[in-house]
SEMI-326844 format. One line per field, with one value per residue (C-alpha): y, x, z; residue number from 1; residue in three letters. Coordinates in steps of 0.05 Angstrom, whole numbers, plus 5000, padded with zeros to 4 digits. Layout:
! SEMI-326844
Y: (Y,...)
X: (X,...)
Z: (Z,...)
resi: (NUM,...)
resn: (ALA,...)
//
This chain:
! SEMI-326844
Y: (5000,5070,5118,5165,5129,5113,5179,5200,5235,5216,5141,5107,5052,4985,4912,4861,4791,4751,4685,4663,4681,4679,4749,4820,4880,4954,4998,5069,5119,5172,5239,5282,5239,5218,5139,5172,5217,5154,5158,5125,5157,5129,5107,5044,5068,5007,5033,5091,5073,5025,5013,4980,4944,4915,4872,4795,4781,4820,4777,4767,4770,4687,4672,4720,4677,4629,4560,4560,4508,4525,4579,4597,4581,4522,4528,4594,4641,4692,4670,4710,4687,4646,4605,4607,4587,4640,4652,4684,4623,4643,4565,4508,4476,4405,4359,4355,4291,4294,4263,4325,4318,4344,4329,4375,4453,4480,4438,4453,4429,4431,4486,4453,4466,4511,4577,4601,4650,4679,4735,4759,4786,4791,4872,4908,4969,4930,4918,4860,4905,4926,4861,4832,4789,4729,4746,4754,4682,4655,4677,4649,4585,4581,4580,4517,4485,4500,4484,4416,4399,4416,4374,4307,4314,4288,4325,4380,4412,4481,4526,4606,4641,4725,4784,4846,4907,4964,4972,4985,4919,4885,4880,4874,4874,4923,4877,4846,4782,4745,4684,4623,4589,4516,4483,4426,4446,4486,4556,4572,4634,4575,4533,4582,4595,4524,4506,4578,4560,4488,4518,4565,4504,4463,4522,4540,4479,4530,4549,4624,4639,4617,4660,4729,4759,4817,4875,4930,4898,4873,4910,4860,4808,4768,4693,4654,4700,4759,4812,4841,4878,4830,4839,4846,4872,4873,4928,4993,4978,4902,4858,4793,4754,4701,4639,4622,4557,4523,4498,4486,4484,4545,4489,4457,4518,4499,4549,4578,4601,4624,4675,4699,4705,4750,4803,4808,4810,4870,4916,4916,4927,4978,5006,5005,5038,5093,5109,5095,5131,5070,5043,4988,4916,4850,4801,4725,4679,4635,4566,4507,4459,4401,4343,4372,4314,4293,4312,4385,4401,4423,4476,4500,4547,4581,4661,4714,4773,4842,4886,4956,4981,5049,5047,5021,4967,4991,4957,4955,4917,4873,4856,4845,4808,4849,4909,4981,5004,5071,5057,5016,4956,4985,5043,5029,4968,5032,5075,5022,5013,5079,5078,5083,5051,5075,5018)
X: (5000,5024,5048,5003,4942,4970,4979,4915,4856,4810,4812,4744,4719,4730,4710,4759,4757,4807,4809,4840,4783,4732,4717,4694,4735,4707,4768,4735,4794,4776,4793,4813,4869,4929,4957,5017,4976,4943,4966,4935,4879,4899,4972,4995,5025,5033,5079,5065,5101,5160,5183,5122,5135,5061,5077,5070,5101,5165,5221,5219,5147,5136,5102,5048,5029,4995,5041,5086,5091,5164,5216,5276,5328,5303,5299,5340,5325,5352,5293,5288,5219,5165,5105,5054,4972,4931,4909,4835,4819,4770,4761,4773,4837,4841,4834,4770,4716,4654,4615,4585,4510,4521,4447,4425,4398,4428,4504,4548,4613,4643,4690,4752,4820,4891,4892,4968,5008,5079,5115,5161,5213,5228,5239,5168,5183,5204,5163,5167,5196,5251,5277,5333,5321,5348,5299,5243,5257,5268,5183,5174,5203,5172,5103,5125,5143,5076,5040,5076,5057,4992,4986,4989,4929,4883,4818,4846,4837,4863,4918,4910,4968,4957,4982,4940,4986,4943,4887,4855,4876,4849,4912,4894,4964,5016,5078,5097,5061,5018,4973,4953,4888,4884,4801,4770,4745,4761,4743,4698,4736,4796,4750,4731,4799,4818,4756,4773,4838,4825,4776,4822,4874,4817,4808,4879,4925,4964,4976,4942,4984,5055,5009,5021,5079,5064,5112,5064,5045,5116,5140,5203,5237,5291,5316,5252,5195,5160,5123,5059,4997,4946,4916,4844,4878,4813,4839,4886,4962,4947,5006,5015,5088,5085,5142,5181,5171,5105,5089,5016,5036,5071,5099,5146,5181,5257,5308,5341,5268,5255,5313,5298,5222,5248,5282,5230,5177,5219,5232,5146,5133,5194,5160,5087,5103,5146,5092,5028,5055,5054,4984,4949,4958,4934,4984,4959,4988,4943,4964,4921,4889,4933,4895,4894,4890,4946,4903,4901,4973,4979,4943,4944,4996,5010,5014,5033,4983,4996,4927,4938,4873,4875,4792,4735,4685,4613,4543,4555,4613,4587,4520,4547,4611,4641,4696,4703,4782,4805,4874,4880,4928,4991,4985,5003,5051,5095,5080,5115,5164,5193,5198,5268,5276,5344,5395)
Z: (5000,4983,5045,5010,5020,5094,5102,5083,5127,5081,5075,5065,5114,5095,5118,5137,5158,5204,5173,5233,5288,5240,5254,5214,5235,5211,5189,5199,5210,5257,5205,5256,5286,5247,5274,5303,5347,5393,5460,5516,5546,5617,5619,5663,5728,5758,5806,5844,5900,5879,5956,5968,6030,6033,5970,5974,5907,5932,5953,6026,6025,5997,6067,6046,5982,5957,5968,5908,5856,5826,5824,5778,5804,5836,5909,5902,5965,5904,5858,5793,5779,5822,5803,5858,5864,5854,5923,5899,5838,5782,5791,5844,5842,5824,5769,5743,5752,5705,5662,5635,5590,5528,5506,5561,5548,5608,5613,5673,5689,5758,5758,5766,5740,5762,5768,5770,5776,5747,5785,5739,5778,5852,5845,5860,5808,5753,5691,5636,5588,5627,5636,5591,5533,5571,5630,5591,5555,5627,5639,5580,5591,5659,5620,5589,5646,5679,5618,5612,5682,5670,5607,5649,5665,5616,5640,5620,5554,5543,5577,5572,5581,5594,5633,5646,5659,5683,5719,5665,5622,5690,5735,5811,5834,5821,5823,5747,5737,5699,5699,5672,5670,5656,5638,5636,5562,5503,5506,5440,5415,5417,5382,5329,5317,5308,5266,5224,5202,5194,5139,5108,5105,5067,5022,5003,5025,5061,5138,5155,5205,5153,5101,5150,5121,5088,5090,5099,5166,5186,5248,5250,5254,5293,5270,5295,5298,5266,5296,5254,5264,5233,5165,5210,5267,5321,5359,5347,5344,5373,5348,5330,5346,5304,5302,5231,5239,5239,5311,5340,5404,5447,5506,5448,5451,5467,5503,5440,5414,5485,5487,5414,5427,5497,5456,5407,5457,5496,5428,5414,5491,5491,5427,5450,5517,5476,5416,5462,5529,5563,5561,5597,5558,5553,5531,5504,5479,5440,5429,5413,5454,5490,5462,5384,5331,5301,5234,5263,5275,5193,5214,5282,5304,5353,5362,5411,5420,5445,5456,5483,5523,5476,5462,5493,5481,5469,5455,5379,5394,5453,5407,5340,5354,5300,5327,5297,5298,5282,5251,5193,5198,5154,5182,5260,5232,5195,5262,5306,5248,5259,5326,5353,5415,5454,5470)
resi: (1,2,3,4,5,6,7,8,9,10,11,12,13,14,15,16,17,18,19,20,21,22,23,24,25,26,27,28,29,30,31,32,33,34,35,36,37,38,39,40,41,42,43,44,45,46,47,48,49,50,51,52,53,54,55,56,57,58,59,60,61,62,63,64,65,66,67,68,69,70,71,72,73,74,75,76,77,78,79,80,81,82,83,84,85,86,87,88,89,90,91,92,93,94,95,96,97,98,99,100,101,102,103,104,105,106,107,108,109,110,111,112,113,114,115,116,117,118,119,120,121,122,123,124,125,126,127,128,129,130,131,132,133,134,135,136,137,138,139,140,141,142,143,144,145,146,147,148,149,150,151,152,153,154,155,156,157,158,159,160,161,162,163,164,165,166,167,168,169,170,171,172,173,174,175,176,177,178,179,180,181,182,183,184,185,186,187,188,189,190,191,192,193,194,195,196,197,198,199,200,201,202,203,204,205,206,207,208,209,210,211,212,213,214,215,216,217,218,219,220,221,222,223,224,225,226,227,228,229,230,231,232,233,234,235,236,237,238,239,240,241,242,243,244,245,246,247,248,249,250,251,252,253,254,255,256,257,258,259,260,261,262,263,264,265,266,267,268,269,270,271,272,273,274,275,276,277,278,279,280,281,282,283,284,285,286,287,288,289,290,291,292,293,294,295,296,297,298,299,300,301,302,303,304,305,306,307,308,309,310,311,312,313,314,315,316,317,318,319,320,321,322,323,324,325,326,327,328,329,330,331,332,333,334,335,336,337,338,339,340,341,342,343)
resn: (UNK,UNK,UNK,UNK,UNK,UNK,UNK,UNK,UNK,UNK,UNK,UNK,UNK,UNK,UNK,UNK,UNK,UNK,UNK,UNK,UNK,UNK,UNK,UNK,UNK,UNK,UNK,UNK,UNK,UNK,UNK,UNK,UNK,UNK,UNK,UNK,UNK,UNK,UNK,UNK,UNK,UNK,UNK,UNK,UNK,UNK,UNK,UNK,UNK,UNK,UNK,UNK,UNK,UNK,UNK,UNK,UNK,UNK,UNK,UNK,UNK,UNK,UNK,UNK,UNK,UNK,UNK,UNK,UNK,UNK,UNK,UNK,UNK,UNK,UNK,UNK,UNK,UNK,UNK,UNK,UNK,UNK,UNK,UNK,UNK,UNK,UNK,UNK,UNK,UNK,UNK,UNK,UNK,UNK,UNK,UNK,UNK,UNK,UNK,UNK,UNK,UNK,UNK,UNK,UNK,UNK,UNK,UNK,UNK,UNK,UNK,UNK,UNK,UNK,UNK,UNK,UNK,UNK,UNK,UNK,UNK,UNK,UNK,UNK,UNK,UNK,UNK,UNK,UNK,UNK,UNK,UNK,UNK,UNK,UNK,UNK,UNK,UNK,UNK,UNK,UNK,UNK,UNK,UNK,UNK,UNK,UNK,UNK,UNK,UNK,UNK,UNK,UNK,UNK,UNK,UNK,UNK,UNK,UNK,UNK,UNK,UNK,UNK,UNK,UNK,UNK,UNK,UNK,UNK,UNK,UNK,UNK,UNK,UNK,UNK,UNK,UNK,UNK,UNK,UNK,UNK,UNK,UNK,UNK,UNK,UNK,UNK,UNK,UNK,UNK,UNK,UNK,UNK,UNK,UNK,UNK,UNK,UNK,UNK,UNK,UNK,UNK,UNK,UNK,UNK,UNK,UNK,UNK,UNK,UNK,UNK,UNK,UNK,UNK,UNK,UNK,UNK,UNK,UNK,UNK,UNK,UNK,UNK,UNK,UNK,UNK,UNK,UNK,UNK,UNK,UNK,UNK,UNK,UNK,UNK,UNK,UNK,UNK,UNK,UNK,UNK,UNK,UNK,UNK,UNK,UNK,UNK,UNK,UNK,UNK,UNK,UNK,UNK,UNK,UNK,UNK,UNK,UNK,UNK,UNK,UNK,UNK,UNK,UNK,UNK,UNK,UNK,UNK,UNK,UNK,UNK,UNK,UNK,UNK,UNK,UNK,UNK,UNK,UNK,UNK,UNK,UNK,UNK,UNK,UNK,UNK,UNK,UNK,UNK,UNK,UNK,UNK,UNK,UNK,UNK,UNK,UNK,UNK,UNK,UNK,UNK,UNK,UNK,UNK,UNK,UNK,UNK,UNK,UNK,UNK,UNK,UNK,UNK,UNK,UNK,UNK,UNK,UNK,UNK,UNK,UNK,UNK,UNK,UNK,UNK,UNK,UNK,UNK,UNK,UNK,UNK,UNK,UNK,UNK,UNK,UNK,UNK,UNK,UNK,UNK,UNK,UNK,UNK)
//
């Protein structure tokens, strides 16, 4: 696409679809705003008070946690990162026992599962992104290790991986962490995803998630993964880090990929918090479901997602299932592009 046209007030609306979440996204540029001109309308200040002494997830504080399931180092009074139990559970923890009536209107499960976790540093003022690459692939690999815990127990079908930074993107606790949540089923936007690009696979013999490569959406790059706003992108400067290599699961991710997918993961949050004014996040990472058939690995694969909380969800939204964004794709990918992020 021409910078011109990117550069343009006057760009018509246009309709999109995600082939990957099955999804219609409205591209309706707001005229008076150019895409370099978002901020956030209520930066993340995590930290207003970095010597916060009331802090459970600081080090010396462990005794005011939830017990803890593993720490890097192991058994390190030094830890650099800690895997507890989420002392308030969205669900009871345990493996799960049903034998659940799908021919029933009104089905419920008992809500069983793990709710976990990850304190990403012992230090209460420091953020994700201003950890070191190697750091940052240390969180990641302590994902996998929870995750491939988790998957020995057959009852359970799905893994979500997230961090809410900001009040804002949902974060109850100052400190740098983030959770995981581990079900006894497979949550239907995972579902739709799966079945969505098991249809486009059917259709074009191809992978969608290999297919995203274009370089009008390419932020960049590093040896084993890309970063890109989505073609669709469902929300304003949202990015995508995909990996290279074809993979439908994020827990066979080995150390090597780890430590690459840490600095790339540090330059977009470096890059969000520097173009955006540091705004509240959500960060996903959407893999596919541990007990995928062997006939579904083609193609499933796995994705990193990066949402800043820059605009709000309204009833159009909330009734429709389809999302209005104000900044077209190409535009915020050659917005981040251009952002020089100090050494």
């Amino acid at each position: 696409m021409a910078s011109s046209e990117s550069d343009s007030p006057t760009r018509s609306p246009q309709l999109r679809k995600d082939v990957i979440t099955n999804r219609w996204v409205i591209f309706s540029p707001a005229r008076a705003k150019r895409p370099s001109d978002f901020k956030s309308k209520s930066p993340a200040n995590p930290n207003p008070n970095p010597n916060n002494h009331q802090c459970p997830f600081c080090i010396g504080h462990e005794h005011q946690c939830a017990p803890e399931i593993f720490r890097l180092p192991p058994h390190d009074p030094d830890w650099k990162i800690r895997v507890i139990e989420n002392l308030y559970p969205a669900i009871t923890r345990g493996v799960p026992d049903h034998d659940d009536d799908h021919h029933s209107l009104a089905q419920a499960l008992d809500g069983v599962g793990f709710h976990d976790v990850v304190i990403e540093s012992p230090v209460h003022s420091v953020q994700l992104g201003d950890l070191s690459p190697l750091e940052i692939g240390q969180v990641i690999l302590a994902y996998k290790i929870r995750i491939q815990q988790i998957a020995s127990c057959e009852s359970i079908k799905y893994v979500q991986v997230f961090k809410n930074h900001g009040a804002s993107a949902g974060a109850s606790m100052s400190h740098s962490h983030s959770q995981m949540l581990a079900l006894p089923i497979v949550p239907p936007a995972v579902s739709t995803r799966v079945e969505s690009m098991k249809e486009y696979f059917n259709q074009t013999g191809k992978c969608g998630i290999c297919e995203v490569n274009g370089q009008d959406l390419l932020v960049d790059a590093s040896t084993h993964f890309l970063s890109v706003v989505p073609y669709a992108a469902t929300f304003p400067f949202e990015i995508w880090i995909i990996p290279r290599d074809h993979s439908p699961h994020f827990h066979e991710i080995n150390d090597e990929k780890a430590l690459d997918l840490g600095g790339l993961l540090k330059l977009m949050l470096r890059k969000l918090s520097l173009q955006l004014d540091n705004p509240p996040f959500n960060l996903m990472i959407q893999t596919s479901p541990l007990q995928i058939n062997v006939s579904d690995t083609s193609h499933s694969h796995w994705f990193l997602q990066i949402v800043p909380q820059l605009t709000g969800v309204g009833g159009f939204e909330i009734g429709s299932g389809c999302y209005i964004n104000f900044v077209f794709p190409e535009d915020a990918a050659k917005v981040l592009r251009e952002v020089n992020v100090p050494e």
